[in-house]
C-alpha positions in Angstrom: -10.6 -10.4 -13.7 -8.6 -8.4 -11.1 -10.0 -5.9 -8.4 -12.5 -3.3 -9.1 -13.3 -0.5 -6.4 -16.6 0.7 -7.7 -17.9 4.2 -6.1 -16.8 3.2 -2.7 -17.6 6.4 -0.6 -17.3 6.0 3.2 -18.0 8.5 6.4 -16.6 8.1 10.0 -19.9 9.0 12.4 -19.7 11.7 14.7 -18.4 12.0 18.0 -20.3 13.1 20.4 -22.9 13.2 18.3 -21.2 16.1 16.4 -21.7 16.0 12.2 -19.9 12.7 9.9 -16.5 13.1 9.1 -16.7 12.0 5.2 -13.2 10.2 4.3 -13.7 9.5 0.4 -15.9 10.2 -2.1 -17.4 8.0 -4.0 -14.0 6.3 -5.5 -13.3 4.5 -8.8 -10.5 2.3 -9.7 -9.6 -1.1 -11.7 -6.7 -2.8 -10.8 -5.5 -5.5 -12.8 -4.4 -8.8 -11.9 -0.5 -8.6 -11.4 -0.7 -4.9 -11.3 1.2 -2.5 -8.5 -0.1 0.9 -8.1 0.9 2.9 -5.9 -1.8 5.5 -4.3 -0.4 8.8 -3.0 -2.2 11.7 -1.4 -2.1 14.1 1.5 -2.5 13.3 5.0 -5.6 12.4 6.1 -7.0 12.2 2.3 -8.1 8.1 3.0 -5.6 6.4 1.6 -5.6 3.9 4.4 -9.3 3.9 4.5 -9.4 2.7 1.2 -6.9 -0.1 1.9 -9.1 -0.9 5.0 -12.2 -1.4 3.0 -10.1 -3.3 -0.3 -8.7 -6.1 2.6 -12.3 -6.3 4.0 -11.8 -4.9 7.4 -14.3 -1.7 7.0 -17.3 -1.9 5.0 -17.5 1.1 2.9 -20.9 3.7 3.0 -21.8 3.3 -0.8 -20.5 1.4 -3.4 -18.7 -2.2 -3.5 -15.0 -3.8 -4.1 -15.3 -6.8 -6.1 -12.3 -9.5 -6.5 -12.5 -11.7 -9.5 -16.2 -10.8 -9.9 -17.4 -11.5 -6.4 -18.1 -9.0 -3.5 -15.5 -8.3 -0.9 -17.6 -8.8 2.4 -14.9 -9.5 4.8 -11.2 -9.9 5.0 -10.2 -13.5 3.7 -7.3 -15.8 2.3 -7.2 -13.8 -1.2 -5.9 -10.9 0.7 -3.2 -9.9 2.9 -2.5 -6.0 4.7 0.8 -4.4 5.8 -0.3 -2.4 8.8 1.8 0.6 9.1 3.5 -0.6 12.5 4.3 -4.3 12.5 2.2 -6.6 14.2 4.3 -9.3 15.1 3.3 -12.1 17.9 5.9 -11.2 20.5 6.1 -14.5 22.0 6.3 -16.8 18.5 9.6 -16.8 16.7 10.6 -15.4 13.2 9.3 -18.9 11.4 6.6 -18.9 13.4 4.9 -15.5 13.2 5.1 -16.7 9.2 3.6 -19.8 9.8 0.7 -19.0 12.0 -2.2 -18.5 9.7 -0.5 -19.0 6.4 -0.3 -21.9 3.9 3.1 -22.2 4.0 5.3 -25.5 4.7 8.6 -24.5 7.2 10.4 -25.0 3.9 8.8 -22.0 2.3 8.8 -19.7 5.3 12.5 -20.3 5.3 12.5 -19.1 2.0 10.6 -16.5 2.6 13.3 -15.5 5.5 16.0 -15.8 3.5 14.7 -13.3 0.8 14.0 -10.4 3.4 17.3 -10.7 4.5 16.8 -12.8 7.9 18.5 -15.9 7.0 19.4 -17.0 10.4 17.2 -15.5 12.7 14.7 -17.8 12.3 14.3 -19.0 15.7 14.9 -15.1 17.2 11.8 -13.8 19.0 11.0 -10.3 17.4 12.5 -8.2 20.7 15.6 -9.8 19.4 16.0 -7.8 16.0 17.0 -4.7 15.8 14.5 -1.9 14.0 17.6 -1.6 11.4 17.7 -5.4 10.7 13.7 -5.5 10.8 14.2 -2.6 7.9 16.6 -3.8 6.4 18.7 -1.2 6.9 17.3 1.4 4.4 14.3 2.4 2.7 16.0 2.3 -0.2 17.2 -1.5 0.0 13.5 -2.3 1.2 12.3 -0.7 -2.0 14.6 -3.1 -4.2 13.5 -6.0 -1.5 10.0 -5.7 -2.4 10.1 -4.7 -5.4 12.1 -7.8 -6.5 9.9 -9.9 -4.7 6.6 -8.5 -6.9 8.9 -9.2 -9.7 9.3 -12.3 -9.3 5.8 -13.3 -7.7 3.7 -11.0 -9.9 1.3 -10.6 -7.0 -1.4 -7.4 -7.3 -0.4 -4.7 -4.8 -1.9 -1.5 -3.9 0.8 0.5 -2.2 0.4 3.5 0.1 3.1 5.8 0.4 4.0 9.7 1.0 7.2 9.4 -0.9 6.6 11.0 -5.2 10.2 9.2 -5.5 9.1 5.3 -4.0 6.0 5.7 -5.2 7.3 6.3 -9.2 9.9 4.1 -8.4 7.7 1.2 -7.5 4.8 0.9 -9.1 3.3 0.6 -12.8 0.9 2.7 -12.2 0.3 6.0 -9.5 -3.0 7.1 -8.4 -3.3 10.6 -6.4 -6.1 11.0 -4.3 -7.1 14.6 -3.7 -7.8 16.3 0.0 -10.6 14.9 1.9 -12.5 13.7 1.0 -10.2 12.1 -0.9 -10.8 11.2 -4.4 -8.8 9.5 -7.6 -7.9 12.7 -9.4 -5.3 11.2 -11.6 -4.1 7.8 -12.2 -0.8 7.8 -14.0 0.7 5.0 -16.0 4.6 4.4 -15.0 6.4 3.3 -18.1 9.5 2.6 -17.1 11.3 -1.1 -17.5 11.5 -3.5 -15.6 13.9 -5.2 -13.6 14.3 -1.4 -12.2 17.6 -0.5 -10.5 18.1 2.2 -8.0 20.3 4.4 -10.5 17.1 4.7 -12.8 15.9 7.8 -10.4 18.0 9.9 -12.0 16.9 9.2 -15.7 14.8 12.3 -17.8 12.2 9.9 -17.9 11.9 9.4 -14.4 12.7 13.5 -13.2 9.7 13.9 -15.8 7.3 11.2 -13.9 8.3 13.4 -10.4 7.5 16.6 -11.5 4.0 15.6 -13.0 3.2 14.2 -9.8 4.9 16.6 -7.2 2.3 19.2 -9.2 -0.5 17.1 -8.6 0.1 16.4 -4.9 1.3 20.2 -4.2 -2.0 21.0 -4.8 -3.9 18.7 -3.0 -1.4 19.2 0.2 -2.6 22.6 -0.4 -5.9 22.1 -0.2 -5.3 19.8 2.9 -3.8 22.7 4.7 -6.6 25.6 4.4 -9.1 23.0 5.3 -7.4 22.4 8.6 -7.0 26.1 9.3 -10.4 27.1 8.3 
């Protein structure tokens, strides 16, 4: 049945008992099981909002998120977040920042290592990686990390990103939220194959994808930037 986001709105109250700050608008979008979309946006637009309130950590003004038909009220096994800064357990090892919480066996946490590049390190505390290794080097090698992973996994993923290139790159479908309050003003289906390599960036089919979306963002960035000067 897949996710559905169903006129989620949500305000941030005052401070200081000054006026709401209003994030998004009441916001529509079905994700399919197995699907990757990828939401872009300018700064401040409630991208990250709206991932807050899909994993069940902030309950949302109006409207609902329903998983497989049932309510999201809270965060919960069916759901995992990628917080912009990594939150690892400083005193826990590699295997065992994977293992706390989780399902998995040692067996598939080594697994797990091995595929992001970490074969080796399990037993390194996180002050012992290097940002690089924790990176894996380059944006552009965690791109083909992750997106091999969904590849083979087929797990549904919202993505946030800043990047028209990552974003096209990634996912099967791109949805562009306008200025705040941010809003779904375009959902755009990526057809492009799959497996995808790194030199498919410079195919007509792709520079065609970019410029679409570098329209659509230009003007919501636009937007984003009178607001903050008027």
């Amino acid at each position: 049945m897949g996710l559905l986001i169903d006129g989620v709105a949500h305000q941030f109250p005052g401070v200081r008992s000054g006026p709401a700050t209003e994030a998004l608008a009441r916001t529509h979008l079905a994700v399919e099981d197995n699907d990757f979309i990828a939401i872009l946006g300018p700064s401040g637009c409630g991208k990250s909002t709206l991932l807050r309130i899909v994993a069940g950590l902030e309950t949302p003004t109006t409207g609902r998120v329903l998983l497989d038909g049932q309510r999201v009220s809270g965060p919960g096994p069916d759901r995992g977040m990628v917080f912009q800064s990594y939150t690892l357990f400083p005193w826990l090892t590699v295997e065992q920042n994977i293992l706390f919480g989780s399902r998995a066996r040692p067996a598939r946490a080594r697994q797990l290592i091995g595929r992001v590049g970490l074969r080796g390190f399990e037993r390194h505390y996180p002050k012992m990686l290097s940002g690089g290794m924790l990176d894996n080097q380059t944006r552009a090698l965690m791109q083909e990390l992750l997106l091999g992973i969904w590849e083979a996994d087929r797990k549904t993923v919202l993505f946030v990103t800043h990047d028209i290139d990552e974003a096209i790159f990634m996912a099967n479908r791109v949805a562009v939220l306008s200025a705040r309050p941010g809003r779904i003003k375009a959902d755009v289906r990526i057809e492009l194959p799959h497996p995808r390599h790194y030199t498919m960036k410079t195919a007509p089919a792709f520079s065609a994808y970019k410029a679409q979306l570098t329209e659509e963002i230009r003007t919501e960035a636009l937007k984003a930037v009178e607001m903050q000067h008027a």
